[in-house]
Backbone bond lengths (Angstrom), bond angles and torsions (degrees), N, CA, C in turn:
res aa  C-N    CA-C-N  psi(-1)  N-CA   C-N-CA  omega(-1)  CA-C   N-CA-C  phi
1 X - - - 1.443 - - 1.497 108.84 -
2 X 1.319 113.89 128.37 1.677 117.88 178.74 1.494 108.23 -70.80
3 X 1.291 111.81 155.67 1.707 118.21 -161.13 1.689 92.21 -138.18
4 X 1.776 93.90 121.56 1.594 119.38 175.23 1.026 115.87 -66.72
5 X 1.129 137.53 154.92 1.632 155.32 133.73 1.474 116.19 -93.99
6 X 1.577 112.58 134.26 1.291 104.58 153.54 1.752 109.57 -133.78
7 X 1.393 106.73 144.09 1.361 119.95 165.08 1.153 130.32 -111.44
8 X 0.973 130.11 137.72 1.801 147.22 -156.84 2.164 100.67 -119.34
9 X 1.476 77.46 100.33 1.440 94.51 159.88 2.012 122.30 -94.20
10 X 1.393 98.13 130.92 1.147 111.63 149.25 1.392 128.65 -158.26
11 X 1.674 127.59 -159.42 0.797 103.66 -138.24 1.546 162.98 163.05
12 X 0.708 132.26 95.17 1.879 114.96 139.45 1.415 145.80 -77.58
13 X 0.944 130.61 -158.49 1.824 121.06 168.98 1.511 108.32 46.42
14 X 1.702 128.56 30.11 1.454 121.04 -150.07 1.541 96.45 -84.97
15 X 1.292 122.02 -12.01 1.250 110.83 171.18 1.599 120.12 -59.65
16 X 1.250 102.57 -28.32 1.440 111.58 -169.71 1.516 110.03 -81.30
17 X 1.173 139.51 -16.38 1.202 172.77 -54.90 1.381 90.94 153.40
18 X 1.155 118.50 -50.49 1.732 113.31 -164.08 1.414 102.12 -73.77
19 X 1.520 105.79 -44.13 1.698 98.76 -161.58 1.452 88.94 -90.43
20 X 0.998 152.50 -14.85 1.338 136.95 173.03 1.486 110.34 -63.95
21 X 1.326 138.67 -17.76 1.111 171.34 -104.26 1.260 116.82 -144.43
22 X 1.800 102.20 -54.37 1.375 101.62 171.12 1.648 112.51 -93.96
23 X 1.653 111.35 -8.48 1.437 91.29 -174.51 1.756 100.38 -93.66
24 X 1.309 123.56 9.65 1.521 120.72 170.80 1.540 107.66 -88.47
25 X 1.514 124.13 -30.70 1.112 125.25 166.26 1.374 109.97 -70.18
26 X 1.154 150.00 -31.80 1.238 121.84 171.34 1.522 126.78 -73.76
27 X 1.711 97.64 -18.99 1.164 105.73 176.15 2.237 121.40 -67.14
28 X 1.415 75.34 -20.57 1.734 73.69 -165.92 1.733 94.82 -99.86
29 X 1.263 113.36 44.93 1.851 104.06 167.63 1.798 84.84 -99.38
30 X 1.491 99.43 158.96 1.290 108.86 -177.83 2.267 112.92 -99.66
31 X 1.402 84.91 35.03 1.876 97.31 -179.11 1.569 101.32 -82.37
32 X 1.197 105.27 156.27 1.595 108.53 -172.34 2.164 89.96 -67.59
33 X 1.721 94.85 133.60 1.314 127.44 157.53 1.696 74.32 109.33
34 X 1.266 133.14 75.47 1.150 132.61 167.19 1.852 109.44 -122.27
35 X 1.214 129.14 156.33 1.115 117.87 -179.01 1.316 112.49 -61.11
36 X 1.755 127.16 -27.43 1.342 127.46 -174.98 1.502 108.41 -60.41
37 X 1.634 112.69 -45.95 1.691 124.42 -177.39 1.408 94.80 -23.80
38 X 1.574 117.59 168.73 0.808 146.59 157.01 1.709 106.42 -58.12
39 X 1.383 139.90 168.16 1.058 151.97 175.32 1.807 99.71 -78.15
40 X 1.191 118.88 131.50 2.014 115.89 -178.94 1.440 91.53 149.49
41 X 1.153 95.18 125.50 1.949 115.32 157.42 1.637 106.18 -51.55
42 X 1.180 120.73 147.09 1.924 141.94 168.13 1.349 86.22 -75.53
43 X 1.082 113.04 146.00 1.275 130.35 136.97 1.458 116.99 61.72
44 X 1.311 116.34 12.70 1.316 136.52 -158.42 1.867 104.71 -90.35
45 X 1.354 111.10 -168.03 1.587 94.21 -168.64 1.682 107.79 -75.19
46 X 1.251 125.84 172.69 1.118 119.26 -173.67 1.779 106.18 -97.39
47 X 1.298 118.85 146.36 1.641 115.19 168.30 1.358 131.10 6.63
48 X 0.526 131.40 97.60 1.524 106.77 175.71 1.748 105.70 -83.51
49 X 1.551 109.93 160.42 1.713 125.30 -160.08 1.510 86.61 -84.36
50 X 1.054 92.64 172.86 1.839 86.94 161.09 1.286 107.61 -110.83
51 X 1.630 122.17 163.65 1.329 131.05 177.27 1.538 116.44 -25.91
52 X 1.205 105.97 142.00 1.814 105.53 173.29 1.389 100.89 -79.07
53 X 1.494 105.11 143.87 1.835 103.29 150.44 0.962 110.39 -46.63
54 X 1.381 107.05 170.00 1.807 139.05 144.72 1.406 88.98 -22.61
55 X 1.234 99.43 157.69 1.725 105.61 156.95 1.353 104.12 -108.97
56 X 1.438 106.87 158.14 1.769 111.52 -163.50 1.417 112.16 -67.36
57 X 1.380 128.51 144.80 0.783 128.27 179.69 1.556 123.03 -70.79
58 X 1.769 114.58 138.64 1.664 102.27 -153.10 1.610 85.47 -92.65
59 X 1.699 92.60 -176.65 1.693 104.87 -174.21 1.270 104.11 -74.53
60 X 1.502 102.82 164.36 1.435 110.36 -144.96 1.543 81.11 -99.52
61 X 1.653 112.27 158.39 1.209 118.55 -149.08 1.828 109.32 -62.74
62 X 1.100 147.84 170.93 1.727 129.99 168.67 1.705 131.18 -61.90
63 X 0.788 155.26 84.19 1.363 141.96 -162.90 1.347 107.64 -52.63
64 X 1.670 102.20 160.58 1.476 107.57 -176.01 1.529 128.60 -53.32
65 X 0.911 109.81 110.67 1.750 107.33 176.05 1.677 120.95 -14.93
66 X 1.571 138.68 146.51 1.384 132.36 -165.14 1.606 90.14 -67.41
67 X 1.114 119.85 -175.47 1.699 120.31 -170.74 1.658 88.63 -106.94
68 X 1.101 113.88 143.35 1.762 125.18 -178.11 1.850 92.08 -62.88
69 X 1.413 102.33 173.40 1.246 99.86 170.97 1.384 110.87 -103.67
70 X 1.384 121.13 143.21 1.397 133.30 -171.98 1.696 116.17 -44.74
71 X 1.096 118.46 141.71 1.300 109.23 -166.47 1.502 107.37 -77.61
72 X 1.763 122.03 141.80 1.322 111.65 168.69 1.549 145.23 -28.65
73 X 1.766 111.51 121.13 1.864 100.90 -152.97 1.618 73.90 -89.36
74 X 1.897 107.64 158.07 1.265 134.82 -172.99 1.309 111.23 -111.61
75 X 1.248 125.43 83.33 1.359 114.92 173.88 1.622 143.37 -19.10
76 X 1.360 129.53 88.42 1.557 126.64 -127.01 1.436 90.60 -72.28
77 X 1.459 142.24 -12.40 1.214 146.99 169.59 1.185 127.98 -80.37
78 X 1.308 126.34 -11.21 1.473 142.30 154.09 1.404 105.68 -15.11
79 X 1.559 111.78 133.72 1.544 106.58 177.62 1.461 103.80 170.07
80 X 1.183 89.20 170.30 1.747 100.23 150.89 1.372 138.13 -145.91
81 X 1.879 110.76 84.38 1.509 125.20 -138.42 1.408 119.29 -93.10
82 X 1.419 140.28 134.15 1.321 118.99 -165.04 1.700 83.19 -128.63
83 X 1.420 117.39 167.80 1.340 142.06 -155.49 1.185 129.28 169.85
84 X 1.288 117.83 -172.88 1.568 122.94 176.28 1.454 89.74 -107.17
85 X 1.928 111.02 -160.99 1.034 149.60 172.36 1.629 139.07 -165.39
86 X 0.907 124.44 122.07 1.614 117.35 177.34 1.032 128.82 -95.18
87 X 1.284 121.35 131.21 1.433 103.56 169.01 1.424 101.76 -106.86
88 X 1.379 105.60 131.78 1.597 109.70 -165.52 1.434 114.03 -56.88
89 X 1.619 97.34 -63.60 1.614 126.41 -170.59 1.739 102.72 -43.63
90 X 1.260 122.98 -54.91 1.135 140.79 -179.97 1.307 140.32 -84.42
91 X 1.712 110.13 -2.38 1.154 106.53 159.36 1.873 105.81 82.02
92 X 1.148 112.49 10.13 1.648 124.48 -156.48 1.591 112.79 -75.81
93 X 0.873 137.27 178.55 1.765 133.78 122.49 1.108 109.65 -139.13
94 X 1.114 118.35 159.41 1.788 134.18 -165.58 1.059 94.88 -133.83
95 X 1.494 135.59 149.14 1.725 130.66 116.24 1.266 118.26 -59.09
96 X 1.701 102.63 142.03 1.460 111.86 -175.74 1.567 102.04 -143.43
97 X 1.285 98.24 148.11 1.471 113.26 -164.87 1.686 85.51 -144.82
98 X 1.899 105.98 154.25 1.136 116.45 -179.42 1.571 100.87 -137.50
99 X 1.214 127.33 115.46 1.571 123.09 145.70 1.436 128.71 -83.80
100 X 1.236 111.82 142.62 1.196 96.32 -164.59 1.988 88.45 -161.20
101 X 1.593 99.46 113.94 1.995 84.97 174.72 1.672 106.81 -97.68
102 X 1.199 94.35 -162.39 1.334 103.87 -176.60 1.710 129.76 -77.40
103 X 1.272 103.28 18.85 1.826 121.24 -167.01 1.264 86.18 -117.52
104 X 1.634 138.56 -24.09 1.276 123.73 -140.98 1.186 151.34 110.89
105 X 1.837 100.65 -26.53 1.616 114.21 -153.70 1.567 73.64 -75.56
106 X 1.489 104.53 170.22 1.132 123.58 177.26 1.738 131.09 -145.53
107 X 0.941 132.66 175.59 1.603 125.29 175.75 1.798 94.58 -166.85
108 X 1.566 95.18 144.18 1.623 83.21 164.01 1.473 95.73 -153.59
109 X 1.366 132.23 112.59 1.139 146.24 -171.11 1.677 114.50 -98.23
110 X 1.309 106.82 128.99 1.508 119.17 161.16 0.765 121.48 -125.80
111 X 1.636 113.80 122.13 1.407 110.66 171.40 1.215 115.05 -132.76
112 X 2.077 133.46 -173.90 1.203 121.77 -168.53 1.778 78.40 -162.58
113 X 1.414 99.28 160.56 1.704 113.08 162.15 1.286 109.79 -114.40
114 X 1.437 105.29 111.19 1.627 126.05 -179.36 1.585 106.89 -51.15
115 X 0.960 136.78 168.17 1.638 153.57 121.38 1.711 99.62 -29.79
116 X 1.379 141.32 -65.75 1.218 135.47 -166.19 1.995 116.85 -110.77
117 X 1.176 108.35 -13.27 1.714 133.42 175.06 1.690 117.36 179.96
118 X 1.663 84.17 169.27 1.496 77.70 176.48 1.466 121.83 -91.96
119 X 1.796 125.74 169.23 0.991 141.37 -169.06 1.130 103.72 -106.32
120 X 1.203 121.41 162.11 1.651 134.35 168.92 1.444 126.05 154.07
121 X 1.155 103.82 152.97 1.899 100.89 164.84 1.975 89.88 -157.34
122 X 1.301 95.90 162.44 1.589 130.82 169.27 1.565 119.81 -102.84
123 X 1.275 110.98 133.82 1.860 124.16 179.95 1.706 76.36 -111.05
124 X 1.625 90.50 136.12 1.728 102.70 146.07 1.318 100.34 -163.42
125 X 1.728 95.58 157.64 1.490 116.20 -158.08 1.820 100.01 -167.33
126 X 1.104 112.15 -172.81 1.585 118.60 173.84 1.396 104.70 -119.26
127 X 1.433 154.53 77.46 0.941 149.65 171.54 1.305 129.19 -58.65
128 X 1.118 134.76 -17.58 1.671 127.80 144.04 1.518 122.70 3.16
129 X 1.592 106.51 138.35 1.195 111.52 -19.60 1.790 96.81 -118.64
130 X 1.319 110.61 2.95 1.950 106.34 167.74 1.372 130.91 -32.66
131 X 0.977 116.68 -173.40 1.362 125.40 153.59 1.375 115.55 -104.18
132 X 0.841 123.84 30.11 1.868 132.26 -162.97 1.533 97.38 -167.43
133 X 1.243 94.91 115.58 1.770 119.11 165.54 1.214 122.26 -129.17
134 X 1.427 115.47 122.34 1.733 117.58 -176.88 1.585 99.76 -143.69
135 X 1.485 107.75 135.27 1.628 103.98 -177.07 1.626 114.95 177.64
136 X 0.816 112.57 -176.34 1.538 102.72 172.33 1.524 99.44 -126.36
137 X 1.221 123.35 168.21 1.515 121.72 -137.56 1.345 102.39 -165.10
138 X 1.486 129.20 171.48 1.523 122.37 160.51 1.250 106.44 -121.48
139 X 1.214 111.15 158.00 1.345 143.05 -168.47 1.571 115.43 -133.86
140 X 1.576 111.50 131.40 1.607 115.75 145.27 1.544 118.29 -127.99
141 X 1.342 94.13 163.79 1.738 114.85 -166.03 1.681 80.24 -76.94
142 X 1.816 83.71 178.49 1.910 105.75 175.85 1.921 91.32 -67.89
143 X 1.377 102.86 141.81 1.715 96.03 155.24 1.407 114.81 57.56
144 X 1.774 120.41 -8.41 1.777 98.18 152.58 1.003 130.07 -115.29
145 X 1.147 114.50 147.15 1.240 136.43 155.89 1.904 133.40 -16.60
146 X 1.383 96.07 -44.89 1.564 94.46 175.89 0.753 115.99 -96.56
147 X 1.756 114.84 -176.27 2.014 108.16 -171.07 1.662 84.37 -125.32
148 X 1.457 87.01 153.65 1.815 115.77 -159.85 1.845 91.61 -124.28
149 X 1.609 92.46 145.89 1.740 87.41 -171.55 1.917 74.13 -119.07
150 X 1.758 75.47 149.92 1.923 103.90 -172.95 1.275 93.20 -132.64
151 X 1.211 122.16 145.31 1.992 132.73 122.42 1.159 122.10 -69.51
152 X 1.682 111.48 157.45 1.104 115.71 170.10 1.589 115.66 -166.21
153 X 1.464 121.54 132.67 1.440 107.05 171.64 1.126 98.39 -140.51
154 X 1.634 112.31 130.14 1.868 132.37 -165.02 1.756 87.79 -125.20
155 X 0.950 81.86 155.07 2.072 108.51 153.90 1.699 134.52 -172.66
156 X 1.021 93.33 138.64 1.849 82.35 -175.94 1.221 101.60 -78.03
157 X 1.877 112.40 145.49 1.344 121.81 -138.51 2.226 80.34 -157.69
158 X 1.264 117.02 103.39 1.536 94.14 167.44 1.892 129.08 56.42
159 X 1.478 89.19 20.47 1.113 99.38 163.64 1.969 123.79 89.94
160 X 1.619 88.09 -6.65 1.795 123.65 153.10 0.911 110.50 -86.56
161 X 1.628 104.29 152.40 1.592 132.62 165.47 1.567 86.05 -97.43
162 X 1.460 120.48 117.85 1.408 121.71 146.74 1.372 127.03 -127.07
163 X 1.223 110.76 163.48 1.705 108.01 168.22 1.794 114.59 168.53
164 X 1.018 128.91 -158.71 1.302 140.02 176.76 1.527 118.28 -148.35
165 X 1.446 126.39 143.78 1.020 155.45 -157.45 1.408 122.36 -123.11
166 X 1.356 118.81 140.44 1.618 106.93 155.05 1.908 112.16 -135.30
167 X 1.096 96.52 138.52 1.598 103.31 -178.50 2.059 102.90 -162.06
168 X 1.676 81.74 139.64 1.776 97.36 -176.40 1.441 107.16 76.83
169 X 1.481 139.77 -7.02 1.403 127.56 -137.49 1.270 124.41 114.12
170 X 1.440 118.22 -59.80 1.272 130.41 -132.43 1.706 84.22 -106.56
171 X 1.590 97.20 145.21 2.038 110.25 166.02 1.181 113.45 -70.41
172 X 1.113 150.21 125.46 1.590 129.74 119.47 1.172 122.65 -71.09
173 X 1.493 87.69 168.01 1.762 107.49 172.28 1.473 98.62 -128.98
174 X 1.647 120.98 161.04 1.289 119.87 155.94 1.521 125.23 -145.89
175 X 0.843 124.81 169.26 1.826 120.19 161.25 1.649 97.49 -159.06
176 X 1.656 90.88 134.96 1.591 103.78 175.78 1.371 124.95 -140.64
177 X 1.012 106.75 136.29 1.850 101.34 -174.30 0.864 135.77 -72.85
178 X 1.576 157.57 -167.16 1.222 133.69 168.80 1.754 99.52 -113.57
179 X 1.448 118.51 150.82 1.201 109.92 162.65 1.419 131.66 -116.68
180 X 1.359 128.99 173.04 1.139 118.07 -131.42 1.705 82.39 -109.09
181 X 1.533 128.11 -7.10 1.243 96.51 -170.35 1.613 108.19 -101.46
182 X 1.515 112.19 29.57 1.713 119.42 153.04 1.438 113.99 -51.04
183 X 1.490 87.01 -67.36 1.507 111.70 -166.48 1.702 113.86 -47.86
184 X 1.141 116.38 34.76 1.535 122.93 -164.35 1.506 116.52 -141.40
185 X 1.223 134.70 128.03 1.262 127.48 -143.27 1.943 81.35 -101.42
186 X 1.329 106.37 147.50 1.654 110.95 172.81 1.483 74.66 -130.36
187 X 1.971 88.36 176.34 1.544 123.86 165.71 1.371 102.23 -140.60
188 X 1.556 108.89 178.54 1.199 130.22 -163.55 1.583 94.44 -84.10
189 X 1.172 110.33 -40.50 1.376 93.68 -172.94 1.456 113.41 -86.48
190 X 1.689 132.42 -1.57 0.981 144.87 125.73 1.615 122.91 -9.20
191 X 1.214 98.42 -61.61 1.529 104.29 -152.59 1.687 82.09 -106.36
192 X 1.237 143.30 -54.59 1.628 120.37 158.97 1.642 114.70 28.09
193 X 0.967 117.65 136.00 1.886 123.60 165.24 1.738 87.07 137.25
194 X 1.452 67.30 177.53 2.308 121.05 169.34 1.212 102.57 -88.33
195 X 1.310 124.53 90.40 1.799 120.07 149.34 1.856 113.92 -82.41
196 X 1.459 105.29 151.48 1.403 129.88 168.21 1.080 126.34 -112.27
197 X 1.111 157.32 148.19 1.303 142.20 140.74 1.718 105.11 -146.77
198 X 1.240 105.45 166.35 1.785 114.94 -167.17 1.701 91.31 -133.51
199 X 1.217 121.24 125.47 1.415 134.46 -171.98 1.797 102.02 -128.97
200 X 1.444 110.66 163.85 1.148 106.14 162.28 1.325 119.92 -126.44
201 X 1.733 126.37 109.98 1.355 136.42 -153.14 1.776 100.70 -33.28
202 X 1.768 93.04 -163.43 1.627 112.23 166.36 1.707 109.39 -79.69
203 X 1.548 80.64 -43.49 2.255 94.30 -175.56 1.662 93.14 -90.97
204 X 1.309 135.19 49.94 1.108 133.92 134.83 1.632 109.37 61.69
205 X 1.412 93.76 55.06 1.731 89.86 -170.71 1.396 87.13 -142.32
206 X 1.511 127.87 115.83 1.431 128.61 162.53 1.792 126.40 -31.42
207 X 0.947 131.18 94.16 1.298 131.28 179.77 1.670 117.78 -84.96
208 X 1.385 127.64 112.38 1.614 106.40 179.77 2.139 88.26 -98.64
209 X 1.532 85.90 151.07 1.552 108.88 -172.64 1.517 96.58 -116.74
210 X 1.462 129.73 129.04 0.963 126.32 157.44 1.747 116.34 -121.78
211 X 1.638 111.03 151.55 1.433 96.39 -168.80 1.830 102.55 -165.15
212 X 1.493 108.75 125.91 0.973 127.80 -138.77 1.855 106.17 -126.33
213 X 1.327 122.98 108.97 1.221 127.84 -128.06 1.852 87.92 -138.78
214 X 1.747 115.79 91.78 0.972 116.62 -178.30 1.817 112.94 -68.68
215 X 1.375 121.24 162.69 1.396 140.34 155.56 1.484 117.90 -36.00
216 X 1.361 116.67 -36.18 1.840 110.02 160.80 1.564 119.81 -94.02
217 X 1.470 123.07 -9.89 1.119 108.17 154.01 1.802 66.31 139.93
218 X 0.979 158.32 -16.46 1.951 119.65 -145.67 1.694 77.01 -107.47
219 X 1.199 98.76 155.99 1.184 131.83 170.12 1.848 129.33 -149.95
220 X 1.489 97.21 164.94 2.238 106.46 -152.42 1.249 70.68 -140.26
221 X 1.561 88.76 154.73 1.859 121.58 155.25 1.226 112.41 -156.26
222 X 1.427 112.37 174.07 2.018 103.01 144.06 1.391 72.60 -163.42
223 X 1.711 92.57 155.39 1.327 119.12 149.93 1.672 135.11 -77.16
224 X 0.979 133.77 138.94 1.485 136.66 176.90 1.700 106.94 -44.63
225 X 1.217 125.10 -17.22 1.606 120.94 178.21 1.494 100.53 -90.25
226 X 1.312 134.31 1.10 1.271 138.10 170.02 1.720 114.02 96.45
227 X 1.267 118.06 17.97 1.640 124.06 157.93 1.255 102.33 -72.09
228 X 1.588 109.61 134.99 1.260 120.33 155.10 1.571 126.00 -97.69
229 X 1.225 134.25 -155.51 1.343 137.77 -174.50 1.343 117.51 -145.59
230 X 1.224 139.97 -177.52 1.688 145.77 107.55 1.191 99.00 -163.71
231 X 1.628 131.39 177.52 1.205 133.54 153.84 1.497 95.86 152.32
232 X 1.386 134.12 -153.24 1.377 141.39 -146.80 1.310 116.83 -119.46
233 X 1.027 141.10 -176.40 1.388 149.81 154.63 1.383 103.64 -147.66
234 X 1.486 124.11 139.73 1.386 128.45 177.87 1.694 110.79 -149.53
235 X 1.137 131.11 151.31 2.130 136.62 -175.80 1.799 74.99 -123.88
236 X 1.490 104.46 113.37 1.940 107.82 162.71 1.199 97.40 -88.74
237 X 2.002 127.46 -8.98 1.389 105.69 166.89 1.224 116.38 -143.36
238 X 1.479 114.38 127.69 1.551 127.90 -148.42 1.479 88.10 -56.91
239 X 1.746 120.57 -66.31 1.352 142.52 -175.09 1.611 119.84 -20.05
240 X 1.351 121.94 -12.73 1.184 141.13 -106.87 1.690 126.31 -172.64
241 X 1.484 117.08 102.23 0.874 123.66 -154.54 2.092 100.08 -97.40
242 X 1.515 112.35 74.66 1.207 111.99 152.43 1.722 117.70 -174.66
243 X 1.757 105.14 131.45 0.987 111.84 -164.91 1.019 117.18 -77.41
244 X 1.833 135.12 168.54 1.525 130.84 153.09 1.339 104.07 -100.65
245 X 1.583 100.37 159.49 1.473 110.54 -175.78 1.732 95.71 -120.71
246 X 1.099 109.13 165.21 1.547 144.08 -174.39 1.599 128.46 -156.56
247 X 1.022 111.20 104.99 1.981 97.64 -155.19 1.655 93.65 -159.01
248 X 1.318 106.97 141.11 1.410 114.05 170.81 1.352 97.93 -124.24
249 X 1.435 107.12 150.19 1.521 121.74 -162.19 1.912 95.21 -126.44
250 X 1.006 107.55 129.59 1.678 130.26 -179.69 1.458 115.78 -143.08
251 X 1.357 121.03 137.82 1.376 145.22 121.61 1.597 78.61 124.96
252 X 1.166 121.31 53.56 1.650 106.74 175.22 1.530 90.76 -89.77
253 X 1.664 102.13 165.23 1.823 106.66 174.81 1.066 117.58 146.95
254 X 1.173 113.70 -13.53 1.893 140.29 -161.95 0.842 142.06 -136.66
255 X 1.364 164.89 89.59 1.181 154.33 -88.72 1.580 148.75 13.98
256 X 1.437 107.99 52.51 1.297 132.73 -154.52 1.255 121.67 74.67
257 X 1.676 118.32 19.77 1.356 108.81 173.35 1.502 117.38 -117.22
258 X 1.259 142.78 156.22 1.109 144.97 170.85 1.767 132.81 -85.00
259 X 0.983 115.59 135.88 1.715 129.16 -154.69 2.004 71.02 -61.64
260 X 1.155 115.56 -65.33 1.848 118.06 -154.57 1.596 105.07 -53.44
261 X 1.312 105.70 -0.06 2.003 89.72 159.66 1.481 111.99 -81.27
262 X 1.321 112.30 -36.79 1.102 115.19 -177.39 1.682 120.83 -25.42
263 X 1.406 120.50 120.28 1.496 106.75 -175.53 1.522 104.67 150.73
264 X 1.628 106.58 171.60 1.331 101.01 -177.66 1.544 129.76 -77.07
265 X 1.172 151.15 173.10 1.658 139.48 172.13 1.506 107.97 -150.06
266 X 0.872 89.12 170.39 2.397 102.81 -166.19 1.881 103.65 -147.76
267 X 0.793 106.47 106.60 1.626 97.33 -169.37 1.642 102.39 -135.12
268 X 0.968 117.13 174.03 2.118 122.02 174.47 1.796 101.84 -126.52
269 X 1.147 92.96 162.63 1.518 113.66 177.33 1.137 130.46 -166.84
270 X 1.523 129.90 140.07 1.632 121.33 -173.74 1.578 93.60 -107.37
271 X 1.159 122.84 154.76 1.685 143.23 135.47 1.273 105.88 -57.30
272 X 1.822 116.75 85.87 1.670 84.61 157.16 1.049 149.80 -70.15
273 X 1.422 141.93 -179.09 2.011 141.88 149.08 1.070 82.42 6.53
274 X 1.606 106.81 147.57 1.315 121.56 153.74 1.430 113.76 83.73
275 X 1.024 119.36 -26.41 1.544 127.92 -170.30 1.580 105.64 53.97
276 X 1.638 131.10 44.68 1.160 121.96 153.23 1.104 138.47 -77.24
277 X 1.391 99.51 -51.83 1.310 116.78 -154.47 1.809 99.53 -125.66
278 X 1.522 106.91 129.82 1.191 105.55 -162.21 2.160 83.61 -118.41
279 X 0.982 103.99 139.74 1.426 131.50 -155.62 1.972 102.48 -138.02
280 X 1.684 104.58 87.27 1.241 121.00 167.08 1.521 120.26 -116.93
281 X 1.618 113.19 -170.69 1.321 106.87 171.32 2.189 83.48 -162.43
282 X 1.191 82.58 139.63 2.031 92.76 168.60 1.551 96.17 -142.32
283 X 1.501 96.39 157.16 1.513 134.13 -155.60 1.120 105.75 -109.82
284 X 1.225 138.09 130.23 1.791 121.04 156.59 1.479 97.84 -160.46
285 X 1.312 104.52 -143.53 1.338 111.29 -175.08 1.560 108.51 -57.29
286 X 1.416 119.01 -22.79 1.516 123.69 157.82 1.411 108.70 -132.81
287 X 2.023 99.58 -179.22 1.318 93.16 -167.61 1.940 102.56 -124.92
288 X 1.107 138.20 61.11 1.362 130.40 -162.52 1.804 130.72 -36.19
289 X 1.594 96.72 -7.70 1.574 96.58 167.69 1.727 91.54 111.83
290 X 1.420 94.51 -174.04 1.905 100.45 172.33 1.233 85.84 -81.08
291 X 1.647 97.74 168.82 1.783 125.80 -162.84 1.420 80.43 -142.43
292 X 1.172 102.24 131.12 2.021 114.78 153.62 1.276 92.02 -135.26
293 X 1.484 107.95 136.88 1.720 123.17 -168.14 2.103 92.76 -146.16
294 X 1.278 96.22 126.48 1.626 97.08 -164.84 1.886 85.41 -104.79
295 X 1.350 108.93 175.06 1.394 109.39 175.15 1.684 92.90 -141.16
């Protein structure tokens, strides 16, 4: 509701009076900029905000990425080395052959054909990844059963595997070459087929071995003395001409064979030239020597 004023003139000077008069009457209408309003300029600037904060603090810069993992070390002895051997004490020579993949695992076999059977035993170890290996190691004979402790210190030297050994007593010596059919990339479906081979046992009884090595890697056998097989085949390097083995051995006991092979084995092997003849050796509770199995 709007709120009146009245003023009471008298007098003289009423002119003066008048306009004083009219500027109190305009003053007392109750329209915004009226004396009742609140105290504030019309139309005047508007509020001002108050200062902004800080601005938030941004994310803190990224830290360095985790470090990749180091690229796979290559065992500088990797190969597949063939050679002689001496046996000092004895006046001997052996053939010697070395497998060896690219992780390390290793095998180094000597063997000889007796006057009455054959001779031999196996060193294995992980040699990774120098060029210099010295250690003591285990060892088994051809056909036994127990494990035999060996030394050994090898190094590639000029483009040889050399070094010396001791096992049973007796020194060796060796030097071995490298061969060229490492240096050759296989596949699984490469090495695929039917191998044969005809051996002649420990108890002197011809054994034929057959062994059959599918396109994904699993592979079966048995021997004619009544061992059976199964287990894997695997190349850990494409680059690289040598396989791993994986194989469980069952039902030995019977026909010149012994229940104590029975058991698991881990062995290497190359495909040689030609892709015939595939040329391994596996380890387990015994050791049967090198295997060449043609298809």
């Amino acid at each position: 509701m709007s709120k009146s004023c009245t003023v009471k003139i008298t007098g003289a000077n009423h002119r003066w009076w008048i306009a004083i008069v009219f500027v109190v009457l305009a003053a007392c209408s109750n329209g915004r900029g009226s004396v009742s309003d609140p105290a504030g300029p019309v139309g005047g600037d508007p509020p001002t905000s108050p200062p902004p904060t800080d601005p938030p603090p941004t994310d803190p810069p990224p830290t360095d990425p985790p470090p990749t993992d180091p690229p796979p070390t290559v065992a500088a002895m990797a190969g597949y080395w063939q050679g002689t051997a001496i046996n000092e004490d004895r006046n001997r020579n052996y053939d010697a052959v070395a497998l060896i993949d690219a992780e390390g695992n290793a095998q180094l076999l000597l063997t000889r054909q007796g006057i009455l059977d054959d001779d031999g035993f196996v060193l294995f170890a992980n040699v990774c990844c120098e060029s210099h290996f010295e250690a003591n190691v285990t060892a088994k004979e051809l056909g036994e059963t127990r494990t035999r402790d060996a030394s050994i210190q090898v190094e590639t030297h000029e483009g040889a595997l050399a070094g010396e050994l001791r096992f049973g007593g007796d020194d060796y010596t060796f030097t071995l070459s490298p061969s060229a059919d490492y240096n050759r990339a296989v596949s699984l479906a490469a090495l695929a087929g039917v191998y044969t081979d005809t051996t002649s046992t420990l108890f002197g009884e011809e054994v034929n071995l057959t062994v059959t090595i599918d396109a994904d890697g699993r592979l079966n056998g048995s021997y004619s003395n009544g061992c059976v097989f199964n287990g894997t085949a695997s190349i850990p390097d494409a680059l690289h001409n040598m396989v791993r083995l994986q194989i469980d051995l069952a039902n030995c006991g019977s026909h010149g064979s012994s229940k104590q092979w029975n058991g698991e084995y881990a062995g290497l092997g190359v495909l040689l030239s030609g892709d015939v003849t595939f040329f391994h050796s596996v380890i387990g509770p015994t050791w049967f020597g090198p295997q060449s199995v043609e298809r």
